[in-house]
C-alpha positions in Angstrom: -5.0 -69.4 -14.3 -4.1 -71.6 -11.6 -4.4 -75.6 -12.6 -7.1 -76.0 -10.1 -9.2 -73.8 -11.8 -7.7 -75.5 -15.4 -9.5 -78.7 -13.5 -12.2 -77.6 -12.7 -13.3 -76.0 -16.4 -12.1 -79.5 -17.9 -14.7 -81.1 -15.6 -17.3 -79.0 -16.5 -16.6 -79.1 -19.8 -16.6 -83.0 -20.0 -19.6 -83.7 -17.3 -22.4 -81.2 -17.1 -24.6 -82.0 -14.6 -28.3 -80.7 -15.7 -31.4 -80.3 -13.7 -34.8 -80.2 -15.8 -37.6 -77.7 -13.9 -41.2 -77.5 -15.7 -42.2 -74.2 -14.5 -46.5 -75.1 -16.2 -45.4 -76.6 -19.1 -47.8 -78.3 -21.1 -45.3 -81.5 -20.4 -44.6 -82.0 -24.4 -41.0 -80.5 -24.1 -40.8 -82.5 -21.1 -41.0 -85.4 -22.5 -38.6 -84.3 -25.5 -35.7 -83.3 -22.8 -36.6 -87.1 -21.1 -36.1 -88.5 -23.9 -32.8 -87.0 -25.1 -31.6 -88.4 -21.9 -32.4 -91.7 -23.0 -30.4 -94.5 -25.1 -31.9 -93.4 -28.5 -30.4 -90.0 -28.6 -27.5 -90.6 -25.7 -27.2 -87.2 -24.4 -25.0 -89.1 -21.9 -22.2 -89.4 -24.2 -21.5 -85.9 -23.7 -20.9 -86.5 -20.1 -24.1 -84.9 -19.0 -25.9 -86.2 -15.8 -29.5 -85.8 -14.9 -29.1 -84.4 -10.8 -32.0 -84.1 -8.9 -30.5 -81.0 -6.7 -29.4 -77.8 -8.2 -26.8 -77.5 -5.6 -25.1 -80.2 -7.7 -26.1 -79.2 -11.4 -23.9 -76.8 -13.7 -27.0 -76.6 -16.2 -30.9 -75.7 -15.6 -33.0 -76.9 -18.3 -36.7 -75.1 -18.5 -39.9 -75.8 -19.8 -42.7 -73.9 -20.0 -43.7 -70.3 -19.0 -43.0 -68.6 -16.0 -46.0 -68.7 -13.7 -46.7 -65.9 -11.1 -46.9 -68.9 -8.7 -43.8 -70.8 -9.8 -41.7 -67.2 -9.8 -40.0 -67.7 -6.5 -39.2 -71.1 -6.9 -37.5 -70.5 -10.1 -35.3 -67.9 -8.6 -34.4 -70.3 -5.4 -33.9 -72.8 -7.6 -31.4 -70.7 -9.8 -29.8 -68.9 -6.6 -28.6 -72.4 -5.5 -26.9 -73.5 -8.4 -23.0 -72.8 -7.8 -21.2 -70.5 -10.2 -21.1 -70.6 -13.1 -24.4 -71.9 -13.8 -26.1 -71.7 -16.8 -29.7 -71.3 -18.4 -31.3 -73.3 -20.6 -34.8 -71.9 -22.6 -36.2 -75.0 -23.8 -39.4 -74.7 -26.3 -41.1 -71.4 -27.2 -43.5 -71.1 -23.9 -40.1 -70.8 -22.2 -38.6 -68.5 -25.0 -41.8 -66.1 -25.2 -44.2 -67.4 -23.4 -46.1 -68.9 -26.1 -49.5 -69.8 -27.0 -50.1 -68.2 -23.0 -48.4 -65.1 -23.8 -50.0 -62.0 -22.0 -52.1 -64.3 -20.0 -53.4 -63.5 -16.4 -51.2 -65.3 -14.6 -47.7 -65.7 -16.9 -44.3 -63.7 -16.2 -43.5 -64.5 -19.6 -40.4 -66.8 -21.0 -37.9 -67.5 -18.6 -35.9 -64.6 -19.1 -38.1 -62.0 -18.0 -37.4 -63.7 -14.4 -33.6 -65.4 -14.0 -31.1 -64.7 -17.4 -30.8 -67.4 -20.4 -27.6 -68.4 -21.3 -29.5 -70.3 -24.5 -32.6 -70.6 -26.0 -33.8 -73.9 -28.0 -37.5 -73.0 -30.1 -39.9 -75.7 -31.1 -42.9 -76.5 -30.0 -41.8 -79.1 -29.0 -38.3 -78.8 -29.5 -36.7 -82.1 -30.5 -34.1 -83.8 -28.4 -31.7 -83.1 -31.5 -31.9 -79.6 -30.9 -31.6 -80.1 -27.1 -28.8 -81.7 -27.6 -27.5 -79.4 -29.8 -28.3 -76.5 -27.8 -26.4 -78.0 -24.6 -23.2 -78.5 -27.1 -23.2 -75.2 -27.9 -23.7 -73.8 -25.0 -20.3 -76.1 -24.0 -18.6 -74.8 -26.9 -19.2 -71.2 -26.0 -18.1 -71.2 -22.3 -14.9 -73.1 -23.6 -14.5 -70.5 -25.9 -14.5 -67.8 -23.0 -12.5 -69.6 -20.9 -9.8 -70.0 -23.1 -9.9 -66.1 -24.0 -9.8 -65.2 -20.3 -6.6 -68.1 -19.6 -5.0 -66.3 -22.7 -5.6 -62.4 -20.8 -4.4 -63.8 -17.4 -1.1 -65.2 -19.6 -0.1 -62.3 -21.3 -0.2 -59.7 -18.5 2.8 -59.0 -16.8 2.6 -58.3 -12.4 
């Protein structure tokens, strides 16, 4: 692994940049994921940045249930994220689709449209559990990072 590429993994590592999309939420995880953000739970102290572009964010964070209206956006939204870019489920409508499961006009949870790399439950689910989602999430990319840098080292050209 080149030490460009070592620099650029650190960076993500250390400063996820995260962009919040409510795809017809009923805006309770919303505010749970705002508020995270804010002083009381310090989400910030993990180097993560609220962007307001997903060319610039490493992380999506969604809400709610995928709408047949919302479906393309979602997917633009996702295909301009640079690699790798990550998906976070946040709250059961965006897990399953909850309480609007098999609805008339609902996809389902997220992952029936773009892939999830981690799903947070809760109705709402609490900022702790945001938080702690996004750190695992970090912990597992690390994780397969260092098994790939530790592949590329031990074969022989």
């Amino acid at each position: 692994m080149k030490i460009i590429d070592k620099l650029v993994t650190w960076a993500r590592l250390k400063s996820p940049w995260v962009i919040h999309f409510n795809t017809g939420a009923c805006n309770a995880c919303d505010i749970e994921i705002v508020a995270a953000l804010t002083p009381l739970f310090d989400l910030e102290r993990f180097g993560v940045l609220l962007k307001g572009t997903p060319r610039h964010a490493d992380v999506l964070l969604c809400s709610g249930p995928v709408t047949r209206q919302i479906e393309k956006r979602l997917v633009r939204i996702y295909e301009q994220m640079p690699e790798p870019k990550f998906v976070v489920a946040i709250g059961t409508c965006a897990c399953s689709g909850g309480v609007f499961y098999q609805c008339y006009n609902i996809k389902g949870g997220i992952d029936q449209v773009i892939p999830v790399s981690a799903y947070i439950p809760g109705c709402p689910a609490r900022p702790e559990a945001i938080i702690d989602g996004v750190v695992k999430l970090l912990a597992s990319y690390e994780e397969g990072e260092a098994k790939k840098s530790k592949k590329l080292e031990n074969k022989t050209f």
